[in-house]
C-alpha positions in Angstrom: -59.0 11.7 24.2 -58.3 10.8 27.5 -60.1 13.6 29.9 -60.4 11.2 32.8 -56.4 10.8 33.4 -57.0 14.1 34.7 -60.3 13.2 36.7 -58.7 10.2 38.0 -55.9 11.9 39.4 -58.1 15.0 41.1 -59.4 11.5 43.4 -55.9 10.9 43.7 -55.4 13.8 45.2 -58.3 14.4 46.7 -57.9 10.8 49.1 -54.2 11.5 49.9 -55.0 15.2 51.2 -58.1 14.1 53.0 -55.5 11.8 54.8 -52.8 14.3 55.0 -51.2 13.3 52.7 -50.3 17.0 51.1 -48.6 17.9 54.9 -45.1 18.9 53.6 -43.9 18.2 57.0 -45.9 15.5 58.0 -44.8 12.3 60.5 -43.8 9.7 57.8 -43.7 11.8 54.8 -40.5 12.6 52.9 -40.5 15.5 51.8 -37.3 17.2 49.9 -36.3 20.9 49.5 -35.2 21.4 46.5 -31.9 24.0 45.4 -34.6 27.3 44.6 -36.5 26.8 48.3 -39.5 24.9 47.2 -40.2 22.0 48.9 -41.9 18.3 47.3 -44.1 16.2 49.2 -42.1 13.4 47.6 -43.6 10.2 49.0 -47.4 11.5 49.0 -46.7 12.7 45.2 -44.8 9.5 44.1 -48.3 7.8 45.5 -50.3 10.1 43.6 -47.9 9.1 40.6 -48.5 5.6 40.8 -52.4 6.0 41.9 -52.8 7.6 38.8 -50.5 5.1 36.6 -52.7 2.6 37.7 -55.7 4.5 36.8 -54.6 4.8 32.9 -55.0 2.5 30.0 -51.7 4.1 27.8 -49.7 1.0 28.9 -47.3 3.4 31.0 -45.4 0.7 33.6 -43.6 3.1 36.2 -43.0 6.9 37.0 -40.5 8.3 38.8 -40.0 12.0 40.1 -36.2 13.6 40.0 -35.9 17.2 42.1 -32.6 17.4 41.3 -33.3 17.2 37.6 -37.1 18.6 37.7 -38.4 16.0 35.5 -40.7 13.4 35.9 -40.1 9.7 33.8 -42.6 7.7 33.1 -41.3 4.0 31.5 -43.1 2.7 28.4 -42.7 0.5 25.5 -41.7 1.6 22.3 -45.4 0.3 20.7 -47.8 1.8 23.3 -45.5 5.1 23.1 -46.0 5.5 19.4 -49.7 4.7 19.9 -50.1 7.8 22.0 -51.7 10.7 20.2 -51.0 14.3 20.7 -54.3 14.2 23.3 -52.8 11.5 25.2 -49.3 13.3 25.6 -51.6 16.5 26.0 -53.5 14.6 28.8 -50.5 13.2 30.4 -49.1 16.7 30.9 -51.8 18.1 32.7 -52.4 15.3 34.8 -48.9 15.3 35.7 -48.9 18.9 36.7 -51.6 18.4 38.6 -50.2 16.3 40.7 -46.9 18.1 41.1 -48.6 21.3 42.0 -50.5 19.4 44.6 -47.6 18.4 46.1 -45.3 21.3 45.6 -45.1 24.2 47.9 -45.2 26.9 46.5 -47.3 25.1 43.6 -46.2 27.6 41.3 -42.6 25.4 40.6 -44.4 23.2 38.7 -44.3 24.4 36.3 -40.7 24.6 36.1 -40.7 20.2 35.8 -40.8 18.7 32.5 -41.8 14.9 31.4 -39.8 12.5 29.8 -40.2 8.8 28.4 -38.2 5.9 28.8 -38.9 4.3 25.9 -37.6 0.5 26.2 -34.3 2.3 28.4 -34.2 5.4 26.2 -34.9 8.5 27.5 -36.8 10.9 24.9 -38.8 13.8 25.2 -42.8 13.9 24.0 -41.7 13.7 20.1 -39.4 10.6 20.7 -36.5 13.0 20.3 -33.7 12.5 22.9 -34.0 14.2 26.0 -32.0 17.2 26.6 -32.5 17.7 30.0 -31.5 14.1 31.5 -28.7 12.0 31.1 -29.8 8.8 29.5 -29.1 5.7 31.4 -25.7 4.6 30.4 -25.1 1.5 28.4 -22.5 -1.0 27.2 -21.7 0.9 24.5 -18.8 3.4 24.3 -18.1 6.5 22.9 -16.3 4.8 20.1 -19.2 2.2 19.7 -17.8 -0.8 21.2 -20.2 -3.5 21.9 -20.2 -5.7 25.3 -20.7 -9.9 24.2 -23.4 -11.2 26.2 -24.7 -15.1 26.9 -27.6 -16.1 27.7 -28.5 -19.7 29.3 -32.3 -20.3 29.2 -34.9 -22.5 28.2 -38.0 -21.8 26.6 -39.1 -18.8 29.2 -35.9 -17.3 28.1 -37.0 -17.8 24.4 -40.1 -15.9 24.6 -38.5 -13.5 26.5 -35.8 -12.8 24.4 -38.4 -13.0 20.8 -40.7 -10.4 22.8 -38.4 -7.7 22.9 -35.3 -8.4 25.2 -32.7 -9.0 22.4 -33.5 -6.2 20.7 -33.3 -4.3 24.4 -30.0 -5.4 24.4 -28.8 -4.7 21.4 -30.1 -1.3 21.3 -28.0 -0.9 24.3 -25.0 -2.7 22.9 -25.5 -6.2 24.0 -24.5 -8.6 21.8 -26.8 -11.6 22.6 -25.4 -15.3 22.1 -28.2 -17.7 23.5 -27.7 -21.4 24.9 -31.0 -23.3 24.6 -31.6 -27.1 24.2 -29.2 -29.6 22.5 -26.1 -27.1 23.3 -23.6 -29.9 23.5 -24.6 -32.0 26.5 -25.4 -29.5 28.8 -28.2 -27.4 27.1 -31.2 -29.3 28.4 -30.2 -29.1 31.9 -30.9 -25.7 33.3 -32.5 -26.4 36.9 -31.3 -24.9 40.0 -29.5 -28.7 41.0 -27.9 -28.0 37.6 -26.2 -24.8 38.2 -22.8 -26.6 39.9 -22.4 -28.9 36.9 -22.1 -25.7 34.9 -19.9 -23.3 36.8 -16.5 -25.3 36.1 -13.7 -24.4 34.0 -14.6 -27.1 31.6 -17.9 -25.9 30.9 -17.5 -22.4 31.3 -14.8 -21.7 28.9 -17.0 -23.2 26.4 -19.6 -20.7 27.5 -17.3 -17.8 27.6 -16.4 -19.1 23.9 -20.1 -19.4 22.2 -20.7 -16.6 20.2 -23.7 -18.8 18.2 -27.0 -18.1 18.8 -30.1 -20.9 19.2 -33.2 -18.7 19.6 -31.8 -14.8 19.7 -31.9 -12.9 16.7 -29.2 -9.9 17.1 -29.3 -6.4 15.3 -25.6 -5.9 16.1 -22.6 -7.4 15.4 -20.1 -9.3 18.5 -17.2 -7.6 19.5 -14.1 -9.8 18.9 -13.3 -11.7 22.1 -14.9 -13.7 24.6 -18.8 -13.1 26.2 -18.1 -10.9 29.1 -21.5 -11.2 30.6 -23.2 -14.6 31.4 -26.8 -14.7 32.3 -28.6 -17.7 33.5 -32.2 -18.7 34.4 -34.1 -21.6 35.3 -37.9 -22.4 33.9 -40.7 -21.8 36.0 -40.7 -25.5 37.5 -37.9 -24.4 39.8 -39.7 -21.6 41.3 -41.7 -24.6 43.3 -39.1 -25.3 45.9 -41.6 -27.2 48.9 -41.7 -25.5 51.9 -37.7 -25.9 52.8 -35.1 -23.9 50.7 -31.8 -25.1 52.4 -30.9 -27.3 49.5 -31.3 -24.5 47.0 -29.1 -21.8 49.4 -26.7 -24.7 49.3 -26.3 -24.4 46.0 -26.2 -21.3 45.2 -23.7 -20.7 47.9 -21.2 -23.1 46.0 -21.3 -21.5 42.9 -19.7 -18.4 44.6 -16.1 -20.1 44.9 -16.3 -20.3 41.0 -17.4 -16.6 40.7 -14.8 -14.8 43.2 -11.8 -16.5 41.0 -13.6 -15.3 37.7 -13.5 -11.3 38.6 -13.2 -10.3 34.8 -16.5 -12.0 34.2 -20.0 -10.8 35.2 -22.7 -13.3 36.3 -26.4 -12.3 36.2 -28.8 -14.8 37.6 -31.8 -14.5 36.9 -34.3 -16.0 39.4 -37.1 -18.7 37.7 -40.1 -17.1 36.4 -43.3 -17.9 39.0 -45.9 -20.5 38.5 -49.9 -20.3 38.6 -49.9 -22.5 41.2 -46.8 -23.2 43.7 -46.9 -25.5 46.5 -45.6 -23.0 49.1 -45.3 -19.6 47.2 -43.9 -17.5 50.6 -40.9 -19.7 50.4 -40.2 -19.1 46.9 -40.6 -15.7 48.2 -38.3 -15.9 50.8 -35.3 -17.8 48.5 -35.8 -14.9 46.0 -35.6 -12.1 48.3 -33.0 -13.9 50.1 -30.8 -14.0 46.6 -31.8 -10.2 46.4 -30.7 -8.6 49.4 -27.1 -7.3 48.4 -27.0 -6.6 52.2 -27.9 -9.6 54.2 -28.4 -12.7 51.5 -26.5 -14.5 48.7 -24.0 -11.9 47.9 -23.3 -10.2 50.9 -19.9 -11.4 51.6 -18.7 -11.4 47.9 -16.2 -9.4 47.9 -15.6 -9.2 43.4 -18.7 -7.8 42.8 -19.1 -9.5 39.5 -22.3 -10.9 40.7 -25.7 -9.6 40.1 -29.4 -11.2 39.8 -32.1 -9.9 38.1 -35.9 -11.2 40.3 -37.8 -12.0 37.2 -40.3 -13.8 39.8 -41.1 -11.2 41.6 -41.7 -8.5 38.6 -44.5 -11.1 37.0 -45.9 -11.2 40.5 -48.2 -8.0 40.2 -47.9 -4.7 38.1 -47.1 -3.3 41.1 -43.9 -5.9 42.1 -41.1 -4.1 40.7 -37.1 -4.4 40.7 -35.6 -2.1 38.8 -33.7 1.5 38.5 -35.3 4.0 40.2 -34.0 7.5 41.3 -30.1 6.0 39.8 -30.7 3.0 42.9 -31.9 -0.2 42.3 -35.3 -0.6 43.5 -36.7 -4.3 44.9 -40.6 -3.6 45.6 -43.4 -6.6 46.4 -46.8 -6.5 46.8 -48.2 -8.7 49.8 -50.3 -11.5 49.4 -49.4 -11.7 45.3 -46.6 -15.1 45.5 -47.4 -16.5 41.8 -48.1 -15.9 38.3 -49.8 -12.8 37.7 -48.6 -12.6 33.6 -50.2 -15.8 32.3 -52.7 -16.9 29.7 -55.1 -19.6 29.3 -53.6 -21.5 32.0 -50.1 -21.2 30.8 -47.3 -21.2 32.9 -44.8 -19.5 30.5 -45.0 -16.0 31.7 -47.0 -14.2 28.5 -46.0 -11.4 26.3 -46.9 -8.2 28.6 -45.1 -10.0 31.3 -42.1 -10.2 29.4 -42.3 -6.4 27.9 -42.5 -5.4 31.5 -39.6 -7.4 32.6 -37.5 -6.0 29.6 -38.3 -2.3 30.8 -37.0 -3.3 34.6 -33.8 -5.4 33.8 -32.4 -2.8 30.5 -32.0 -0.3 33.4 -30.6 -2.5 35.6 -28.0 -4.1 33.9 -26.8 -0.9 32.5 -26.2 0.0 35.9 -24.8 -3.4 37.1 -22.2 -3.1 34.4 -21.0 -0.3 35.1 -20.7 -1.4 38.9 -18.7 -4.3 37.3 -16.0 -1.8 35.8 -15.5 -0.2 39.0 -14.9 -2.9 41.0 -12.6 -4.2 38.1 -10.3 -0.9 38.7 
């Protein structure tokens, strides 16, 4: 059905080797040696993988190339994966071989990869089947199937987000979702960043810790008895407008970190305010976002619980190509220059639209998993 996956990917090919891009030991190039002596052209064929992702219409969002593991994942929804036909998955294949044995040296170890799907953060083979060879990213829930209680502060953004596939995300990966939306006492209709401080108090958050209700969420699994031990919480797109200075926002976010380093047994995930169509000065949104990213240099850098994590929802709606999510086992924070604002819209809409949202949901199941797993660690 889809014969020119595999012509699209022979250009691939063909432009990154007419550039040198198949040079195993080329200045710039990564390239890995793997445990049986062959040796992968890793950033040229990661290229070539997302050259030729771009160049399908199967709805794949990502691939990803393991040499430890000899697989290649490639992330999809559940509803485009159970739309491809035995051609498509035929297709695929070759295509993807293609381009390993490209970049492989000798090409013959190809053959020795295999492809597998994360399907909405589970990892299956071609027949949906779990995937033998890979671990599957782990979730909240344990071995005895234990569930992890989950809150989520949001507005509408948030609602659309969770109705077009992120609850059930969660709760596939044992998230139990309560959901604070408008009218929640007299706090729910006041989500913006100036906001946030009123919120992060005792007072308010035990309540929060204590909602097990939900206002737009419609769960698959049952809560676990206790308290929410993760609390999520987003701003609507308005706030991702900030003018063209952003010290009044750092400021604020900086004082909700007092309230977080006494609150170790709880994990925070902020998620940053989903991009407008049109913002005033979109390289400082930009800036703020990147700024509450960078584990290294920014926001979080001196926190020393590490209960804190946020999830760029601005930047992934930016482009198909803007990305934070797991990649490799790291968490992965990719941009695309010149692309500031709303690229997930319709008819003018501001509220990110539904392919936006499925996208995000791939990027943040991944994540979180990860994050929470970082969030027992540092709990001892």
């Amino acid at each position: 059905m889809k014969r020119s996956l595999t012509i699209v990917l022979i250009l691939a090919v063909a432009l990154l080797a007419a550039c040198g891009g198949t040079e195993t030991e080329s200045a710039g190039t990564a390239a890995g040696v793997q445990g049986d002596g062959a040796v992968l052209d890793r950033e040229a064929a990661e290229a070539a993988l997302s050259d030729w992702i771009l160049g399908t219409d199967l709805g794949i969002a990502s691939g990803s190339i393991d040499e430890s593991t000899k697989t290649v994942t490639l992330e999809i929804s559940e509803e485009r994966f159970d739309a491809l036909t035995d051609q498509d998955k035929t297709d695929i294949e070759t295509a993807v071989h293609d381009l390993l044995t490209a970049h492989l040296s000798p090409p013959s170890a190809a053959g020795e990869y295999s492809i597998i799907y994360s399907v909405d953060g589970r990892l299956v083979d071609s027949t949906g089947s779990p995937a033998e060879d890979a671990s599957p990213p782990t979730s909240a829930v344990g071995a005895d199937g234990s569930v992890v209680n989950l809150v989520f502060i949001h507005h509408s953004c948030g609602e659309n987000w969770l109705n077009d596939g992120l609850c059930q995300a969660l709760n596939d990966n044992g998230y139990h979702v309560a959901d604070i939306y408008y009218g929640w006492r007299e706090y729910g209709d006041n989500t913006d960043t100036v906001s946030w401080p009123t919120w992060f108090t005792d007072e308010v958050m035990n309540l929060v810790y204590q909602e097990m209700s939900t206002m737009t969420a419609q769960n698959t699994i049952e809560a676990a008895t206790g308290e929410n031990t993760i609390i999520m919480f987003k701003s609507c797109f308005p706030n991702s407008d900030v003018g063209s200075n952003i010290s009044d926002e750092k400021a604020i976010y900086n004082s909700l970190l007092p309230y977080f380093e006494q609150h170790p047994d709880k994990m925070f995930v902020l998620v940053t305010p989903p991009p407008m169509i049109n913002i005033s000065d979109p390289q400082k949104t930009r800036e703020l976002c990147d700024w509450l990213t960078d584990r290294d240099s920014g926001w979080l850098s001196d926190l020393s619980t590490g209960n804190v994590f946020v999830f760029d929802f601005y930047n992934v709606l930016t482009h198909p190509d803007a990305h934070h999510y797991l990649l490799n086992g790291e968490e992965a924070h990719e941009s695309v220059a010149g692309y500031d604002t709303l690229y997930y819209y319709s008819d003018g809409d501001d509220h990110p639209n539904a392919e936006g949202n499925v996208k995000a949901t791939e990027e943040f199941i991944g994540l979180l998993n990860y994050w929470y797993q970082q969030f027992l660690a540092a709990q001892g």
